[in-house]
N, C-alpha and C positions, 0 to 999 in steps of 0.2 A: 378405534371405531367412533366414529362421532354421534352422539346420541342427543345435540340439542335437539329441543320440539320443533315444528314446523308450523306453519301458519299460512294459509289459503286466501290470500287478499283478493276479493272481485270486487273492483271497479272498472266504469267504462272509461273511464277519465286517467288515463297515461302520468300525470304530473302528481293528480292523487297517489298512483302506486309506488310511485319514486320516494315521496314522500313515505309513505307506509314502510318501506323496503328501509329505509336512513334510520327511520325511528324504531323497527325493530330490532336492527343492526346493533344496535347499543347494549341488549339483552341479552344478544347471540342469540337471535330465532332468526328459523330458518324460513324466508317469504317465499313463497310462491305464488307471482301473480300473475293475474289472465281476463280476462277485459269485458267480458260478458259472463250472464246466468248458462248459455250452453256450456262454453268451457268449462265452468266450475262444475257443471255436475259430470262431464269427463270424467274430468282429473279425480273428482271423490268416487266417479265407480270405479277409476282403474286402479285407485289406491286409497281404499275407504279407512285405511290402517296408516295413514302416512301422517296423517294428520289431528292433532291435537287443538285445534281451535278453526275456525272459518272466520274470518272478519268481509261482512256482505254490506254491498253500495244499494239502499233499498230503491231508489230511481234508475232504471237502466233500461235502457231500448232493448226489443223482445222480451224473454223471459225476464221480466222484474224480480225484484229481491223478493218480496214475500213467496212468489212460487218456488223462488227455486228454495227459500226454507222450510216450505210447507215438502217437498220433494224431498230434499234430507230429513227431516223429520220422518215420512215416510217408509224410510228404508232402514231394514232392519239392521245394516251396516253401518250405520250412521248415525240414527237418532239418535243416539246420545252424544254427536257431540256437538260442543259450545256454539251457539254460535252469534258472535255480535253484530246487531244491525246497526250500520252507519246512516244518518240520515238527515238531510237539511229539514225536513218536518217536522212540524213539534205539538200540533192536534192531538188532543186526547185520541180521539179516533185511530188514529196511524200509528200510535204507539199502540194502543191495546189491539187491534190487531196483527201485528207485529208480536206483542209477548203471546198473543193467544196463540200464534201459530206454529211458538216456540222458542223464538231469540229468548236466549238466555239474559245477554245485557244493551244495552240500549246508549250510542255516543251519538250524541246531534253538534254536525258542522257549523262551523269548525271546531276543531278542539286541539287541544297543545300534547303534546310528546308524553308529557307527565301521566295525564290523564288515559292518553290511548295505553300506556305502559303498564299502568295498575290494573284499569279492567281486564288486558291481554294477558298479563301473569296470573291474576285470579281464576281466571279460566281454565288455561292448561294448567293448572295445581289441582284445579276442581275436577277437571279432566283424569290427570292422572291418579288421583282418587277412587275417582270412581272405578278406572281399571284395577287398579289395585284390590278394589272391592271384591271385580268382579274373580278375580284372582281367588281371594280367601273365600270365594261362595262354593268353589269346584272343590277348595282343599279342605272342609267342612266335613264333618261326617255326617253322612246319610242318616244315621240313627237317631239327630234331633228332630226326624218325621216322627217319632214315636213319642217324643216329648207332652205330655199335656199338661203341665205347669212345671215352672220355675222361675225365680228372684235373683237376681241379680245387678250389681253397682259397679260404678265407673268412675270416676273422677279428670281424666285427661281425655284431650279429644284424638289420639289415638286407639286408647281405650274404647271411647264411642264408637269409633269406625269399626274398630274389630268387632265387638259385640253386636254390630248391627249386622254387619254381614254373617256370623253366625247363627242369631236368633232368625233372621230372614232364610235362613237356609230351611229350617222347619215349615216353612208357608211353601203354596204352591208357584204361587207369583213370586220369587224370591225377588227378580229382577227390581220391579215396582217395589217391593216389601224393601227391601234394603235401602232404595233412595227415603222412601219415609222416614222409616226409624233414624236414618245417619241423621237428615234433617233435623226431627226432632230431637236425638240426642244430642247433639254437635251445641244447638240452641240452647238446652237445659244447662251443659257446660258454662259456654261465653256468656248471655246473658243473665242466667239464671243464678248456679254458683256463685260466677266471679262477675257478675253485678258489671260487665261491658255495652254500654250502653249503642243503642243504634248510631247515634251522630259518631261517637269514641270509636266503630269499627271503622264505619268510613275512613275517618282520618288515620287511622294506625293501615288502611289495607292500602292506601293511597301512598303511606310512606314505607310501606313495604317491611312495617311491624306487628302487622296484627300476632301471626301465632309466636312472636316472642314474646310480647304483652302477655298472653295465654299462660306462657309455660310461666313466665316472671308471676303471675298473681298466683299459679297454683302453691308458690312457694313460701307466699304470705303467710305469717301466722294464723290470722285468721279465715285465710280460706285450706289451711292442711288437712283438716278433720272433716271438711265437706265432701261429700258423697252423691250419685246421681243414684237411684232406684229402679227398676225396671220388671215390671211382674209379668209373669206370658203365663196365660190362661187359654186352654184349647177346647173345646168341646165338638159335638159331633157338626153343628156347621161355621163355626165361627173361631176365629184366634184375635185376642184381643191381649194389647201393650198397654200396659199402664206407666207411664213415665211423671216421676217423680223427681224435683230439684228442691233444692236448699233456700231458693233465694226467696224474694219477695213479693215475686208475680213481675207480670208485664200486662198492657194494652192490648190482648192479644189481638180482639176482636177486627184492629186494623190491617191486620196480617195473613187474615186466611184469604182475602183474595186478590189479585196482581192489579195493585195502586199506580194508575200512571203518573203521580207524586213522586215516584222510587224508580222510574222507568230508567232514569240515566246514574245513579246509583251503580256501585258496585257490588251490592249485594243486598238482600232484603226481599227474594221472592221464592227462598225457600221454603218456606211453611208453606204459603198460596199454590206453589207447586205440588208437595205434598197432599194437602188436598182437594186438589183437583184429582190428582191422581189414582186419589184413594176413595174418589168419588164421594167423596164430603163424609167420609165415616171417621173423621181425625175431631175430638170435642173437648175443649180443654176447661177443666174444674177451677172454681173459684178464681181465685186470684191470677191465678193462669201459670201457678204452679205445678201444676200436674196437668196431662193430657193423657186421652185415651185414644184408644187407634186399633180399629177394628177392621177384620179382613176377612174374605173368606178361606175356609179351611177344606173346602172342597176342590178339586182339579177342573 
């Protein structure tokens, strides 16, 4: 059974796709492409499961790129997944309506094979992630609704993910509740812990060694004893996370919301995401070693 990922390429422009189809080919992903914004939303309502990333041409005659990602966005089939806008424009303007509307990552033409390759592998990992997530949310038990405190630490960022899709299984929003918490745990790991700096992910994600670095620095002496914290506090309307790391702090204040500086970036708009999401109740303490994250506990 062939199980590589698939990948949704719409552009209007035939030689662009060819291109696209060469340079995925190298990966072993599977292209599928089709030349206008009508097609692509076809193809994603007759197989909204087929597909682990969309890569979108945001100038296209009729349905232009933004609708048709405001459209996927929309459907409850879909919205989550990836999806990068392609685009000769480079206006603060046209990017941030583009991230507001959802695109995940942001490539401005032209760009080279290397570059289309790392944000596309980022994606479907981020993708299949998140299903995975949503996996251990179903296999959870029911009974951490009844939870109204507990403590818990992590130290690896599988670790993280499981623990977030547990503790988010107690909230009623679990869906939303589990992309925060991964976010912010995942964060207290890599940069928090083990001190991987924003330019340091870039270039380890682009050479397709970020989570070896990860697993390599957990093993360091001195980051073996280090620990992530996590306090869940429930009351009759509120549940609130307190997340706690080792490190040093960060900058966070540039982070909470989606910088068109980071727009072509590989990664760096998860916290922003987060809280938006969380409709700005994510506040992170001093140094920006701890954050708090607050939800409601009502349905």
């Amino acid at each position: 059974m062939d199980n590589k990922p698939a990948v949704l390429a719409v552009d209007d422009e035939q030689f662009n796709l060819e291109i696209i189809r060469e340079y995925l080919s190298a990966i072993n992903i599977e292209t599928v492409c089709v030349e206008s914004g009508e097609q692509a939303l076809i193809v994603l309502k007759n197989s909204p499961q087929r597909f682990s990333a969309v890569l979108l041409d945001r100038m296209m005659p009729g349905i232009d790129g933004i609708e048709v990602l405001k459209k996927i966005k929309a459907d409850e089939n879909t919205c989550h997944l990836p999806v990068i806008m392609q685009t000769a424009k480079s206006g603060k303007h046209n990017m941030l309506e583009g991230l507001n509307a959802g695109a995940h990552y942001y490539l401005s033409k032209p760009y080279d094979q290397q570059t289309l390759l790392a944000i596309i592998s980022t994606a479907i990992r981020d993708y299949q992630r998140y299903k995975d997530i949503q996996e251990n949310l179903e296999q959870s038990a029911q009974t951490l609704k009844l939870m109204e405190q507990g403590e818990f630490s992590f130290k690896s960022l599988d670790e993280a993910r499981c623990l977030s899709a547990l503790l988010a299984r107690a909230c009623p929003e679990s869906d939303s509740v589990v992309f925060i918490l991964t976010e912010l745990m995942v964060n207290a790991v890599e940069h928090g812990n083990l001190g991987i700096s924003y330019k340091e992910k870039s270039r380890l994600i682009s050479e397709e060694k970020w989570e070896g670095e990860v697993l390599h620095r957990l093993t360091l002496p001195e980051n073996r004893d280090k620990q992530v914290t996590i306090k869940f506090t429930r009351n009759a309307d509120e549940i609130t996370f307190l997340i706690t790391d080792q490190g040093k702090g960060f900058d966070w204040q540039q982070y909470m919301e989606v910088s068109p500086k980071r727009a072509f970036d590989s990664h760096g708009r998860g916290i922003a995401m987060a809280n938006s999401i969380s409709l700005n109740k994510i506040k992170y303490l001093g140094t920006g070693n701890k954050v708090r994250v607050t939800v409601s506990s009502n349905t």
